[in-house]
DSSP file (Angstrom, degrees, kcal/mol; ACC not computed):
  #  RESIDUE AA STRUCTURE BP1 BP2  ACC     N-H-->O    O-->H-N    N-H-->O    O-->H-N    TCO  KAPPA ALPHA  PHI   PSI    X-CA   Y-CA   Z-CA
    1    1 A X              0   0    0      0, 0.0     5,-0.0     0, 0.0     3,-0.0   0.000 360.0 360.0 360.0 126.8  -97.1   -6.2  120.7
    2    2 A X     >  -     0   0    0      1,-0.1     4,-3.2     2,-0.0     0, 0.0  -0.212 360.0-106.0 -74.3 157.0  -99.7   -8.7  119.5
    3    3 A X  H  > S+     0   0    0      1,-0.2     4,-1.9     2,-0.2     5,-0.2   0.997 124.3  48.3 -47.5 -56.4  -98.4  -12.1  117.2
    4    4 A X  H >> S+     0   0    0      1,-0.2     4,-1.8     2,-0.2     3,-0.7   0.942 106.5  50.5 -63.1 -49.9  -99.8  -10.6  114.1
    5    5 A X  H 3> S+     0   0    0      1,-0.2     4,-1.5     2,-0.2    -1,-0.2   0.970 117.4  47.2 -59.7 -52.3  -98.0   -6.7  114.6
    6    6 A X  H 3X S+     0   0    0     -4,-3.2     4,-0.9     2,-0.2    -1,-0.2   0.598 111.6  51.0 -88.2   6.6  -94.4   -8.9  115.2
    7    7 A X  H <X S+     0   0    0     -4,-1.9     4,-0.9    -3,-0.7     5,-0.3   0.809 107.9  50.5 -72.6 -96.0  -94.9  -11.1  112.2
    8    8 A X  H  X S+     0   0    0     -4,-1.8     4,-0.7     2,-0.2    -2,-0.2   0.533 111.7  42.5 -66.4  11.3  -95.5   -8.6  110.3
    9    9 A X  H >X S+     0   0    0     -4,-1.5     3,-2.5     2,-0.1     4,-0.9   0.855 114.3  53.6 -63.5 -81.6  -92.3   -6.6  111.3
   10   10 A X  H 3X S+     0   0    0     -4,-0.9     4,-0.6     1,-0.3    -2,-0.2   0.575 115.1  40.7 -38.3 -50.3  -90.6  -10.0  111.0
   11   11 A X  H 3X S+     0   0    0     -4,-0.9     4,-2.1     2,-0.2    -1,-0.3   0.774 115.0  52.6 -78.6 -25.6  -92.3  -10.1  107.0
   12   12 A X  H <X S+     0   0    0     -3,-2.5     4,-2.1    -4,-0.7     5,-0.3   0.963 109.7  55.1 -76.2 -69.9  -91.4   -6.1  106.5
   13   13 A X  H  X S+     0   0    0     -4,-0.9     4,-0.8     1,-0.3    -2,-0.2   0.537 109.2  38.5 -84.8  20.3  -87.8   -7.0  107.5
   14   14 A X  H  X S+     0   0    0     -4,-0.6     4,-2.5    -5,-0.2    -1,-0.3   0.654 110.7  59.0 -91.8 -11.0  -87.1   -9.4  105.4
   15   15 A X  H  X S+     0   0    0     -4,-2.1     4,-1.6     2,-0.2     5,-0.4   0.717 109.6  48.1 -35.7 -32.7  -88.9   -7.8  102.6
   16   16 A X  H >X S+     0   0    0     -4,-2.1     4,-2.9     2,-0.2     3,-1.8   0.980 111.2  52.7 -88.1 -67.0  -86.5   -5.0  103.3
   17   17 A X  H 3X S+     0   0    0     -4,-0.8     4,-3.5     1,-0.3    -2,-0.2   0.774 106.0  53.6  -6.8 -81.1  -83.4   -7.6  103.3
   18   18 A X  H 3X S+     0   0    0     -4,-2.5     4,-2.9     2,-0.2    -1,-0.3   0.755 103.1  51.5 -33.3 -43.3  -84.3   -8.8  100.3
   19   19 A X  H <X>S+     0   0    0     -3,-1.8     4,-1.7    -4,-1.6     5,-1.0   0.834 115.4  49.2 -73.4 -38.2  -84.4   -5.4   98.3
   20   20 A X  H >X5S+     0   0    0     -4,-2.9     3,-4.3    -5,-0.4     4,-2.9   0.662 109.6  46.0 -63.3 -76.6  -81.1   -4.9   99.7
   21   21 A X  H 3X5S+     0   0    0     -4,-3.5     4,-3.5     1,-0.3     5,-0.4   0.801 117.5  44.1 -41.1 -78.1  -79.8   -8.1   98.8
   22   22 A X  H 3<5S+     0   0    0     -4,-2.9    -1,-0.3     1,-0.2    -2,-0.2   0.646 112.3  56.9 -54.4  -0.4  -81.3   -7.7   95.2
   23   23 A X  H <X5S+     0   0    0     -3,-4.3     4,-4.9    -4,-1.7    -1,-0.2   0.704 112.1  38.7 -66.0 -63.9  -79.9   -4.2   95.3
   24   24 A X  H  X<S+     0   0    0     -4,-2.9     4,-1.9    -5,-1.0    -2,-0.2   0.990 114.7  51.8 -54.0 -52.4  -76.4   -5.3   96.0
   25   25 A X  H  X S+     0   0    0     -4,-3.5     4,-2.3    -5,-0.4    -1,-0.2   0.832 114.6  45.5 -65.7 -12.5  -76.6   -8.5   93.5
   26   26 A X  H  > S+     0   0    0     -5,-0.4     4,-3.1     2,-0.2     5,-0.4   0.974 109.6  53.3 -92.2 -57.6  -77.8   -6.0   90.9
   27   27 A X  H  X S+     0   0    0     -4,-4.9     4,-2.6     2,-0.2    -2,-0.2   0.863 112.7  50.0  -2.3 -70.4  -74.8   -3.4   92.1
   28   28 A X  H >X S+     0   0    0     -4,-1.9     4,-1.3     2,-0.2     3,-0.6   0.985 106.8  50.2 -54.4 -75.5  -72.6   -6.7   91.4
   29   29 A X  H 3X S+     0   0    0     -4,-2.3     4,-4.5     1,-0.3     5,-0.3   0.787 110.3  53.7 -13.8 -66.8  -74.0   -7.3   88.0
   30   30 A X  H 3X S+     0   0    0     -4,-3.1     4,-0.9     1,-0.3    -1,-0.3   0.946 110.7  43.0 -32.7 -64.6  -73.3   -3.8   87.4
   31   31 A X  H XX S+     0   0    0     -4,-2.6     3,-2.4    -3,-0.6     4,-1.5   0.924 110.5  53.5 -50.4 -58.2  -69.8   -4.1   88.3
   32   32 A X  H 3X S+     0   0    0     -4,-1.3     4,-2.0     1,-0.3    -1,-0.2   0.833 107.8  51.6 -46.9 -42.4  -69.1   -7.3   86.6
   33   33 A X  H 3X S+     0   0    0     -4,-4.5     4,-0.9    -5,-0.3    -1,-0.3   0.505 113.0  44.6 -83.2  14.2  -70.5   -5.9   83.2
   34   34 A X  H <X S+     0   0    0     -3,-2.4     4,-1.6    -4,-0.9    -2,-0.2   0.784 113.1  50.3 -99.5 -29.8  -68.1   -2.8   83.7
   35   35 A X  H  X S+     0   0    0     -4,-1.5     4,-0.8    -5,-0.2     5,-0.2   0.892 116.3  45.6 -76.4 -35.6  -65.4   -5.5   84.7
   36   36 A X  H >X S+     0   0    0     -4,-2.0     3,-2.1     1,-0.3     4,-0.6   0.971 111.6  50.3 -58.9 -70.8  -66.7   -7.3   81.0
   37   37 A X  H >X S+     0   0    0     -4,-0.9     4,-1.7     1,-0.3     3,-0.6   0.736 112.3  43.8 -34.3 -56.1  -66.6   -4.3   79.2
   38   38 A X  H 3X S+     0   0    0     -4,-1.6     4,-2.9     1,-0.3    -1,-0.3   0.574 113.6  54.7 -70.5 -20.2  -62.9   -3.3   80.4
   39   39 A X  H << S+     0   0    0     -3,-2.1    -1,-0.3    -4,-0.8     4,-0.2   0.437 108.1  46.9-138.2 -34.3  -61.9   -6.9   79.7
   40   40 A X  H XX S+     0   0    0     -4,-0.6     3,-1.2    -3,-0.6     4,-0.9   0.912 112.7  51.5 -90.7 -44.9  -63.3   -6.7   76.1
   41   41 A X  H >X S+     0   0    0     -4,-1.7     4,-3.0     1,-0.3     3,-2.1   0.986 109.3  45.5 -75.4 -67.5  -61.5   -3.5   75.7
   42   42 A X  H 3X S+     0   0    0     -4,-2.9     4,-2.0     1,-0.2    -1,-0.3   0.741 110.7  58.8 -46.4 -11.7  -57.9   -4.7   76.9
   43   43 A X  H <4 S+     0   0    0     -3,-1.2     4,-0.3    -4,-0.2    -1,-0.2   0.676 109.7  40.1 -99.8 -21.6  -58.5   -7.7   74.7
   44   44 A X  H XX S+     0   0    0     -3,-2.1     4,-2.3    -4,-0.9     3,-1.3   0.874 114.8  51.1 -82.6 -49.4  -58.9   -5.6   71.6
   45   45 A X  H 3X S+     0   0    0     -4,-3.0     4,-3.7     1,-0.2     5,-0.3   0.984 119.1  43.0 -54.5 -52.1  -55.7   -2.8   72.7
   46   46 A X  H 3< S+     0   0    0     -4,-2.0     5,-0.4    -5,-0.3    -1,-0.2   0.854 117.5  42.1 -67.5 -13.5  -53.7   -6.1   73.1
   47   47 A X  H X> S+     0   0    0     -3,-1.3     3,-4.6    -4,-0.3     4,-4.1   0.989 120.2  47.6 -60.6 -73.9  -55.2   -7.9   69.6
   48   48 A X  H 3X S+     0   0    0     -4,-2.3     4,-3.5     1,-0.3    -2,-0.2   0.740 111.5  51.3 -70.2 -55.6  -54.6   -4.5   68.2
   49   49 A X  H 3< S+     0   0    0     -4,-3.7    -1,-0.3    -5,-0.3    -2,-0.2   0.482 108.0  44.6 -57.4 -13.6  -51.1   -4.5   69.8
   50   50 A X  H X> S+     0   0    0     -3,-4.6     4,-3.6    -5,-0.3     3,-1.8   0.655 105.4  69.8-102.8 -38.6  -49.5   -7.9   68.5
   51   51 A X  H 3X S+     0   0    0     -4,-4.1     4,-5.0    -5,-0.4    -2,-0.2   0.968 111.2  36.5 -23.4 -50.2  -51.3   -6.6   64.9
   52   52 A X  H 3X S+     0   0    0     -4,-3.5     4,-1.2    -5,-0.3    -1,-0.3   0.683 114.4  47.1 -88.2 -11.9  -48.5   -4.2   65.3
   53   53 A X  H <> S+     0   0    0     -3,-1.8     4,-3.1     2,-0.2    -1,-0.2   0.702 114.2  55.8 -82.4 -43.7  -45.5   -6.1   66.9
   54   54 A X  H  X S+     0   0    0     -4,-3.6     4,-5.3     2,-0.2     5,-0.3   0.990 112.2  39.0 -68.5 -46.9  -46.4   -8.7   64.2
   55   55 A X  H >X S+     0   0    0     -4,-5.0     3,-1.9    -5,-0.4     4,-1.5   0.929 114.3  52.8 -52.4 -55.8  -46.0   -6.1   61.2
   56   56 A X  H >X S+     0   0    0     -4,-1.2     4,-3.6     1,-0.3     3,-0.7   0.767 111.5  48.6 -50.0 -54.3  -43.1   -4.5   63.0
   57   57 A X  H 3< S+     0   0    0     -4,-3.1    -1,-0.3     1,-0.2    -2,-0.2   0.696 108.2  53.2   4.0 -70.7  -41.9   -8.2   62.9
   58   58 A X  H <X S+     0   0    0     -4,-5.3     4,-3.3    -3,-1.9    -1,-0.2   0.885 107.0  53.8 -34.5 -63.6  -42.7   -8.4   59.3
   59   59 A X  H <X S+     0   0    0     -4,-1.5     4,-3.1    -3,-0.7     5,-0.4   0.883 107.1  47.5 -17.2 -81.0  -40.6   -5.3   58.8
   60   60 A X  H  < S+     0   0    0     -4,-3.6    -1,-0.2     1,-0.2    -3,-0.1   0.563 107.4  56.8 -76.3  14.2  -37.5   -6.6   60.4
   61   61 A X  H >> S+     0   0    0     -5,-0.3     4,-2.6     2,-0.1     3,-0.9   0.925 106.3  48.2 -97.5 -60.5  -37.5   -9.9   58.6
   62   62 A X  H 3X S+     0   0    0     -4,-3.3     4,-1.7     1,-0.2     5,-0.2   0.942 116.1  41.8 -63.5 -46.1  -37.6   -8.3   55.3
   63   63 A X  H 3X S+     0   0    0     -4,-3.1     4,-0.8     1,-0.3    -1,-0.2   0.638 110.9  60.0 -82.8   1.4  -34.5   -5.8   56.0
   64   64 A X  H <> S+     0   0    0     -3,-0.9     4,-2.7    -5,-0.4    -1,-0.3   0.859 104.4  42.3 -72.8 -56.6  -33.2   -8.4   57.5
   65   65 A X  H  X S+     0   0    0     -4,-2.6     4,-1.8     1,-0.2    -2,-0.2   0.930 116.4  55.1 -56.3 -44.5  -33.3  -10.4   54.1
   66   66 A X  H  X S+     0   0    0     -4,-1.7     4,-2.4     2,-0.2     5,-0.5   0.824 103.1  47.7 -25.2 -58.5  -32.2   -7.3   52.6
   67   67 A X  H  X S+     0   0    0     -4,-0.8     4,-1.6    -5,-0.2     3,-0.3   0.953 111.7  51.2 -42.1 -67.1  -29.3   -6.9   54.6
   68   68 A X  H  X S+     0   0    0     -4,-2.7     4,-2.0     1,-0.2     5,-0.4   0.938 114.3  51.1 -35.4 -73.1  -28.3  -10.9   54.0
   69   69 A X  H  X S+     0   0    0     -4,-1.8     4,-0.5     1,-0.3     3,-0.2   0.632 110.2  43.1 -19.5 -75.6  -28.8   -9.9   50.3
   70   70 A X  H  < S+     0   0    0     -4,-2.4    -1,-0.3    -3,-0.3    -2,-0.2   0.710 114.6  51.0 -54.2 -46.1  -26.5   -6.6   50.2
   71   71 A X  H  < S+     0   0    0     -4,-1.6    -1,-0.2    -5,-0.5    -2,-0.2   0.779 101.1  62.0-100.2  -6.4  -23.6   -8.3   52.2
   72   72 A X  H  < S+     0   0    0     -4,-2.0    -1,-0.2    -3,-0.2    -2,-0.2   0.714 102.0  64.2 -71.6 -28.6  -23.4  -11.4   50.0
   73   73 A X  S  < S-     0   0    0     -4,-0.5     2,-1.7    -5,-0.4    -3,-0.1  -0.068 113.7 -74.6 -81.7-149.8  -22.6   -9.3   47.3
   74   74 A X  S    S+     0   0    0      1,-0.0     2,-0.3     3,-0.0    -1,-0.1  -0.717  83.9 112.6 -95.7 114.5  -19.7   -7.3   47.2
   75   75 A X        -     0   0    0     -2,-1.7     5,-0.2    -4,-0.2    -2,-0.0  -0.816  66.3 -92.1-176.7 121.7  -20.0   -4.7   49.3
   76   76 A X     >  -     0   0    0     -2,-0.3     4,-1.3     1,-0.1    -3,-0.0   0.409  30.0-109.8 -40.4 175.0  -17.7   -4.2   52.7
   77   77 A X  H  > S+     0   0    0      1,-0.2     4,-2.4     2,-0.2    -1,-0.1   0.826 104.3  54.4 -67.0 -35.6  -18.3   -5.1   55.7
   78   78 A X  H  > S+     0   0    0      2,-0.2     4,-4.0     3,-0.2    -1,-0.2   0.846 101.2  52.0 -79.1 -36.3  -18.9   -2.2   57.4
   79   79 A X  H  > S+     0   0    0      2,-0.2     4,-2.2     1,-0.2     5,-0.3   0.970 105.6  64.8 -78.0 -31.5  -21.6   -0.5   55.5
   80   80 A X  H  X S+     0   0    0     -4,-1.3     4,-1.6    -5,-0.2     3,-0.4   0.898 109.9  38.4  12.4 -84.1  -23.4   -4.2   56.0
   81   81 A X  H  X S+     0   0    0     -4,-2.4     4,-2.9     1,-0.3    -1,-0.2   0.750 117.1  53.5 -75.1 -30.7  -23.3   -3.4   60.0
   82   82 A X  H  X S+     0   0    0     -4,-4.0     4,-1.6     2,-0.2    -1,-0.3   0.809 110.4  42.0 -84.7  -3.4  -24.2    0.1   59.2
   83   83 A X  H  X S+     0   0    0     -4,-2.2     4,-3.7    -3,-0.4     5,-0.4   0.846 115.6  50.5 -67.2 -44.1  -27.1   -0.6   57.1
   84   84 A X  H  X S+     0   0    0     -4,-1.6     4,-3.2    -5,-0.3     5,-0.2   0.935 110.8  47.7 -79.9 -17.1  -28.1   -3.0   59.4
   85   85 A X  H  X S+     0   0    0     -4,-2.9     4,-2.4     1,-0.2     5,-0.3   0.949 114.2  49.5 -49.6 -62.3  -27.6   -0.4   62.8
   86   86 A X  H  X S+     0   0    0     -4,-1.6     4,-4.1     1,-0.3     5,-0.3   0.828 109.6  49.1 -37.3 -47.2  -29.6    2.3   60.9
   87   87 A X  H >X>S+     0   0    0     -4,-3.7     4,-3.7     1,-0.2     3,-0.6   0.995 110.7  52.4 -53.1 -57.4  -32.5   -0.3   60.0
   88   88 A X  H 3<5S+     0   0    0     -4,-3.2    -1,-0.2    -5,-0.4     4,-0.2   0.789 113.5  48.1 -53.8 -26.2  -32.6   -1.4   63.8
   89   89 A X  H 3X5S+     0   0    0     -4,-2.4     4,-4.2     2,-0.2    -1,-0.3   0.905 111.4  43.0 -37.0 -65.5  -32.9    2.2   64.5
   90   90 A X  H <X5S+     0   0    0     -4,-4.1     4,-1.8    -3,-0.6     5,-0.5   0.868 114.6  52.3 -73.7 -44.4  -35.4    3.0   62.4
   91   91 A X  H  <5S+     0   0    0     -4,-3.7     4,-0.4    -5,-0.3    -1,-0.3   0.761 104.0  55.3 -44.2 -34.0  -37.1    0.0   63.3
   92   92 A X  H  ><S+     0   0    0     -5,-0.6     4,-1.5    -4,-0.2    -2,-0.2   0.945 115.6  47.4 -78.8 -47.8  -37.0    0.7   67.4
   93   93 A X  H  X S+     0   0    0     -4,-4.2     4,-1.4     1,-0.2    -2,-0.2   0.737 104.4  48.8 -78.5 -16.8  -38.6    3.8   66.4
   94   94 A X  H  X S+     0   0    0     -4,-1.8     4,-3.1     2,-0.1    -1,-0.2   0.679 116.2  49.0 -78.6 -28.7  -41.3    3.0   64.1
   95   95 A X  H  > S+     0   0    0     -5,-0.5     4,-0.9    -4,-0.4    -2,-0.2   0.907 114.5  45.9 -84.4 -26.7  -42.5    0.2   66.9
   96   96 A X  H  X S+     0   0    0     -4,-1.5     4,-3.3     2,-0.2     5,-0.3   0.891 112.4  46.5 -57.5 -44.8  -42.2    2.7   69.6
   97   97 A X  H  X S+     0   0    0     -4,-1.4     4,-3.8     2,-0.2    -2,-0.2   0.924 113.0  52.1 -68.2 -31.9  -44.1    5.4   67.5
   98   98 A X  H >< S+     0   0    0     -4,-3.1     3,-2.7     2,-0.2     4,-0.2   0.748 112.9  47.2 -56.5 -80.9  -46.7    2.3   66.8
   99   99 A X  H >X S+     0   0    0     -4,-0.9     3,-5.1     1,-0.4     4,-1.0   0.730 115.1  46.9  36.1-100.0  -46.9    1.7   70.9
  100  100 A X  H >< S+     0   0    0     -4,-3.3     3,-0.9     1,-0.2    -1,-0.4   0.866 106.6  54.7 -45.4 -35.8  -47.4    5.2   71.5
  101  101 A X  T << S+     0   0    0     -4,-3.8    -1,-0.2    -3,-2.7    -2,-0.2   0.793 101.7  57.0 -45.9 -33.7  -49.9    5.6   69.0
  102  102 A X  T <4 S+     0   0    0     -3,-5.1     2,-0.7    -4,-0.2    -1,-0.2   0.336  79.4 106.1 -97.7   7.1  -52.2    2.9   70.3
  103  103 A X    <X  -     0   0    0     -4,-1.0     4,-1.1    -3,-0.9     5,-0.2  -0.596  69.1-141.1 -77.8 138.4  -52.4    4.7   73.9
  104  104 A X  H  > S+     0   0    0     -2,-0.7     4,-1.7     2,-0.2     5,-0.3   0.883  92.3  61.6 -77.5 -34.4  -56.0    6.3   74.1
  105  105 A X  H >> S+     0   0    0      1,-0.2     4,-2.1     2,-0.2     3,-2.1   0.966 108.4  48.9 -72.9 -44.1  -54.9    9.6   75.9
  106  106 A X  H 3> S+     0   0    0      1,-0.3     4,-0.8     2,-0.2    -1,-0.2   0.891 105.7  45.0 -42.3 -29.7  -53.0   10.2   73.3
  107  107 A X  H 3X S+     0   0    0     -4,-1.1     4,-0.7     2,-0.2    -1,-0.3   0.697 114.2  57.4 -98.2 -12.2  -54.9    9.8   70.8
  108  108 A X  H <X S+     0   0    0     -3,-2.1     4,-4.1    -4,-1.7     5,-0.2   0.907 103.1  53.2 -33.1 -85.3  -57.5   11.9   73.0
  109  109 A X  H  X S+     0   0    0     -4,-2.1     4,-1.0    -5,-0.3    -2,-0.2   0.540 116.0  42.1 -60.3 -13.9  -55.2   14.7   73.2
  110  110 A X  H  X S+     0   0    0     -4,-0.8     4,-1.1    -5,-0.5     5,-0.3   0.750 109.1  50.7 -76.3 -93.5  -54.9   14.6   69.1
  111  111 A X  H >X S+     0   0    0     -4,-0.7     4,-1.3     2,-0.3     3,-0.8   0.554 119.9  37.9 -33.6 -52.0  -58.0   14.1   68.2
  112  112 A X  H >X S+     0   0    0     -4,-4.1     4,-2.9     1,-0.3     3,-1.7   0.992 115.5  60.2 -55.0 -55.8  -59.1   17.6   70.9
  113  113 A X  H 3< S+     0   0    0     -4,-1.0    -1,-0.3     1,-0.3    -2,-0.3   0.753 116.7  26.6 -55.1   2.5  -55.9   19.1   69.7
  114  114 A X  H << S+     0   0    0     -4,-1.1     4,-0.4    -3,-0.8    -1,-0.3   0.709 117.5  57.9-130.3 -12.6  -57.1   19.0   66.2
  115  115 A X  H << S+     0   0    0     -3,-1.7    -2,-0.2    -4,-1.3    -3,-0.2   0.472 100.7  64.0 -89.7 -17.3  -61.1   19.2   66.8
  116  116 A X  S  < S+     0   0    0     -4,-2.9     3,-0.2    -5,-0.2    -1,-0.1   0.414  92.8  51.6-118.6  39.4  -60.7   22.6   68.7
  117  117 A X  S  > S+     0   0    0     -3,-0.3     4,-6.2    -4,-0.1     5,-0.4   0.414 114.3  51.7 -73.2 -45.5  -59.3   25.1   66.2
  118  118 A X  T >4 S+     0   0    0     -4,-0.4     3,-1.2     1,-0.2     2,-0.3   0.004 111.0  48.4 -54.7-132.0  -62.6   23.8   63.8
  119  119 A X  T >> S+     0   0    0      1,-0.3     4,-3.2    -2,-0.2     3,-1.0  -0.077 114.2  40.0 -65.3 -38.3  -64.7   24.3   66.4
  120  120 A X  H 3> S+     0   0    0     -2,-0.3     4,-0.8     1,-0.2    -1,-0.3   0.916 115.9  52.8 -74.8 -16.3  -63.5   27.8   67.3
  121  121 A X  H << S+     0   0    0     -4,-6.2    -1,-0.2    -3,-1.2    -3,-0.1   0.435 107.8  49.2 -74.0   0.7  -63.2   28.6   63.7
  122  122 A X  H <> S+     0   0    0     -3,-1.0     4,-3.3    -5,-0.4     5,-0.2   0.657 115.8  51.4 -96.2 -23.3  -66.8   27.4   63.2
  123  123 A X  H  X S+     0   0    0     -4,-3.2     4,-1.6     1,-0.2    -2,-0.2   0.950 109.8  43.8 -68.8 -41.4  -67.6   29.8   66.4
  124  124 A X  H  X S+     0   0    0     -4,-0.8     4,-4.5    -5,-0.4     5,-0.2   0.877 112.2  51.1 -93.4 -43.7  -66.1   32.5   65.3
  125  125 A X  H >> S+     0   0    0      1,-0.3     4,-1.5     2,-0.2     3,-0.6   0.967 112.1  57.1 -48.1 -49.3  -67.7   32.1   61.6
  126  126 A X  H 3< S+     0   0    0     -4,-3.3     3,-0.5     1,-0.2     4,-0.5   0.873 109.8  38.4 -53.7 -41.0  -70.9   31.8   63.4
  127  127 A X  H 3X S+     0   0    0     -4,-1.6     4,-0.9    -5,-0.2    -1,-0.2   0.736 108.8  58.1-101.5  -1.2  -70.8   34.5   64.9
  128  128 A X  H <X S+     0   0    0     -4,-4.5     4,-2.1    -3,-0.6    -1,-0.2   0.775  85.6  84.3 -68.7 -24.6  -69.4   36.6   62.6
  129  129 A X  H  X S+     0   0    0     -4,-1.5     4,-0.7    -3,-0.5     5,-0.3   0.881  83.9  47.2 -48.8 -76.0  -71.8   36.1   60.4
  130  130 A X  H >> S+     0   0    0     -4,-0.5     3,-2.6     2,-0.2     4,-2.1   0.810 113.4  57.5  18.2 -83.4  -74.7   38.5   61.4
  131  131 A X  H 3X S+     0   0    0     -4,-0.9     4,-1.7     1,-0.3    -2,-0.2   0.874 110.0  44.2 -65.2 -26.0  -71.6   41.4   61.7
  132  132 A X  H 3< S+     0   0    0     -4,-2.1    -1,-0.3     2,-0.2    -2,-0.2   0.742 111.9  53.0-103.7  11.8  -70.7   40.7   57.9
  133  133 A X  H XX S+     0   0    0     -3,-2.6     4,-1.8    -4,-0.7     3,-1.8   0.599 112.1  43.3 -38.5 -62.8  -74.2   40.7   56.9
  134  134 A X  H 3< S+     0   0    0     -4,-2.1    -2,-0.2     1,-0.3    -3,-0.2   0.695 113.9  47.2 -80.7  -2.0  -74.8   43.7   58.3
  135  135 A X  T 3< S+     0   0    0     -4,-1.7    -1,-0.3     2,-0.2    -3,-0.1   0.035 115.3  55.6-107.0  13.6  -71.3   45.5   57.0
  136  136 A X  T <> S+     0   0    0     -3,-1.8     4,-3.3     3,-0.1    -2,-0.2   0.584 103.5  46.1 -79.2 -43.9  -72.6   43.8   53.7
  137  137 A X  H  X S+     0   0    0     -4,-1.8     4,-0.7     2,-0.2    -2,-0.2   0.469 117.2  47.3-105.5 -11.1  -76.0   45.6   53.8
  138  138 A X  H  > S+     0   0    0      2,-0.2     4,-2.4     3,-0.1    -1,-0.2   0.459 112.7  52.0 -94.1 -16.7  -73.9   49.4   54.6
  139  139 A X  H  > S+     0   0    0      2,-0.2     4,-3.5     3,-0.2     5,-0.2   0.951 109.5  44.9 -75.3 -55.0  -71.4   48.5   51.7
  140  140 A X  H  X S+     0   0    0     -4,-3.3     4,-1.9     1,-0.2    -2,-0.2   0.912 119.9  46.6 -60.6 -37.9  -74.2   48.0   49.4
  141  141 A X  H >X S+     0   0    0     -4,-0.7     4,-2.0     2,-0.3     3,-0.6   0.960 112.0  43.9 -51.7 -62.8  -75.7   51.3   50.9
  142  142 A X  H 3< S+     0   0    0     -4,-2.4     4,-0.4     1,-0.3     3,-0.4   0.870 116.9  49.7 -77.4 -31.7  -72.9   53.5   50.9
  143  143 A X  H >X S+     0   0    0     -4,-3.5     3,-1.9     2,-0.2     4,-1.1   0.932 110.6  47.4 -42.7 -40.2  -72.1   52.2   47.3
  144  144 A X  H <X S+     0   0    0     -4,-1.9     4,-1.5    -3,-0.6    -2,-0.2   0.887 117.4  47.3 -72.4 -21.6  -75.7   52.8   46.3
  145  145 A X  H 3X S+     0   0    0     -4,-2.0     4,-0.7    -3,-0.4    -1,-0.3   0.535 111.8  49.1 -70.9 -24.8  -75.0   56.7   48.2
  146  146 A X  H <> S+     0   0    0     -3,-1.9     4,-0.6    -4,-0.4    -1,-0.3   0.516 107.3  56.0-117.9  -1.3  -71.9   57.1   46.4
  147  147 A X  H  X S+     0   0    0     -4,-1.1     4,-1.1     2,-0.2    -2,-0.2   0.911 111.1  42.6 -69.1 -45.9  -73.6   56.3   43.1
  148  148 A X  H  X S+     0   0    0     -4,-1.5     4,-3.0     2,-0.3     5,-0.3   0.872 115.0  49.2 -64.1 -50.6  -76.2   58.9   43.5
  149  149 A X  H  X S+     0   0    0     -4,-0.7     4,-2.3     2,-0.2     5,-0.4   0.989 105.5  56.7 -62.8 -59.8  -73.6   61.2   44.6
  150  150 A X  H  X S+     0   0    0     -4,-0.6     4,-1.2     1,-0.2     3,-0.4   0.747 113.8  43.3 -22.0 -79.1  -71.6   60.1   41.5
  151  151 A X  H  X S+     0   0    0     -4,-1.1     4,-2.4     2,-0.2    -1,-0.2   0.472 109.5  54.7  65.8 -67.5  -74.9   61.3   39.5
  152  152 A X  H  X S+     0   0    0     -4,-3.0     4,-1.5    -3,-0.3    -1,-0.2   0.670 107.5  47.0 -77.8 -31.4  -75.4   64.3   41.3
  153  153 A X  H  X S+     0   0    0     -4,-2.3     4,-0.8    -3,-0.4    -2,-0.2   0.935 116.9  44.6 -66.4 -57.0  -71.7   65.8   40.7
  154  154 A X  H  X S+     0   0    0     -4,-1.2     4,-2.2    -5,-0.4    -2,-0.2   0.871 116.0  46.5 -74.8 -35.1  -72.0   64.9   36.7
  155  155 A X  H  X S+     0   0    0     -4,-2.4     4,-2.0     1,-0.2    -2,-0.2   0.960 123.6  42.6 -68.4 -32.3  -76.1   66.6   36.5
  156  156 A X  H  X S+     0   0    0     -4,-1.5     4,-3.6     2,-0.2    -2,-0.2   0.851 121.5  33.2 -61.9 -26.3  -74.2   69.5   38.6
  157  157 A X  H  < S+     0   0    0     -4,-0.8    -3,-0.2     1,-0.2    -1,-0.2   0.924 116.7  54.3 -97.1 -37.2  -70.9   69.8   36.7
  158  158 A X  H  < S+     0   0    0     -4,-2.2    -1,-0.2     2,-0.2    -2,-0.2   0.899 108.4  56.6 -63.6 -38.3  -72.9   68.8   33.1
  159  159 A X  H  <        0   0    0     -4,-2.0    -1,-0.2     1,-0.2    -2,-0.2   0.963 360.0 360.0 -39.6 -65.4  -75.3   72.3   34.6
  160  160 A X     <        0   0    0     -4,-3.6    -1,-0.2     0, 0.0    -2,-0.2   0.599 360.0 360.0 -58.8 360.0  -71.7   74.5   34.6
């Protein structure tokens, strides 16, 4: 092999090097901006998710003040502690339901459950359509058939 043929292998493989290398780093890029993306997206669910820990928050501070309110006046002790169970109840379960609300399959699995009755009732219109055109266009016929016949009875029986 002459100087010149192993030079240029030697220049072919690092040409080749390079596109790999700028293959990968572009690979990496890739990755990083999927890692960005995901990064952006948890940063919203969790924004999104103290929104909603702070109303719930909100929530239990006012039935809190309520509560204080109600049990300075006269009013026993016990419906006090049961006002205030019930609230905490009702509170554990409105902050769960928010929580659960903000998970994406769920809200997947609504959003299909509730997009694929339209659609199959938009299927079905569509393609009914046609058959109740054409049982449209044999009603108006056999009305126009049973007019004539109608017609034909009264010139027959008006004959007798």
């Amino acid at each position: 092999m002459t100087l010149e043929a192993q030079l240029l292998k030697i220049i072919e493989d690092q040409q080749l090097q390079l596109k790999q290398q700028q293959q990968a780093q572009e690979e990496a890029l890739q990755l990083i901006q999927a890692q960005s993306a995901t990064i952006n997206e948890l940063k919203q669910y969790t924004q999104t998710l103290n929104n909603k820990h702070s109303e719930a928050v909100k929530i239990v501070q006012k039935y809190q003040q309520i509560v204080r309110e109600l049990s300075e006046q006269t009013i026993s002790a016990t419906f006090s502690q049961d006002v205030q169970q019930s609230l905490k109840i009702q509170l554990q379960t409105r902050l769960n339901d928010l929580v659960k609300n903000l998970q994406i399959e769920n809200q997947v699995h609504n959003l299909i459950k509730q997009e694929i009755p339209n659609l199959v009732q938009a299927e079905i219109e569509r393609q009914l359509k046609p058959m109740a055109l054409q049982m449209k266009e044999k009603f108006d016929s056999v009305s126009s058939y049973h007019e004539k016949f109608q017609d034909l009875v009264q010139e027959i029986s008006s004959r007798l």
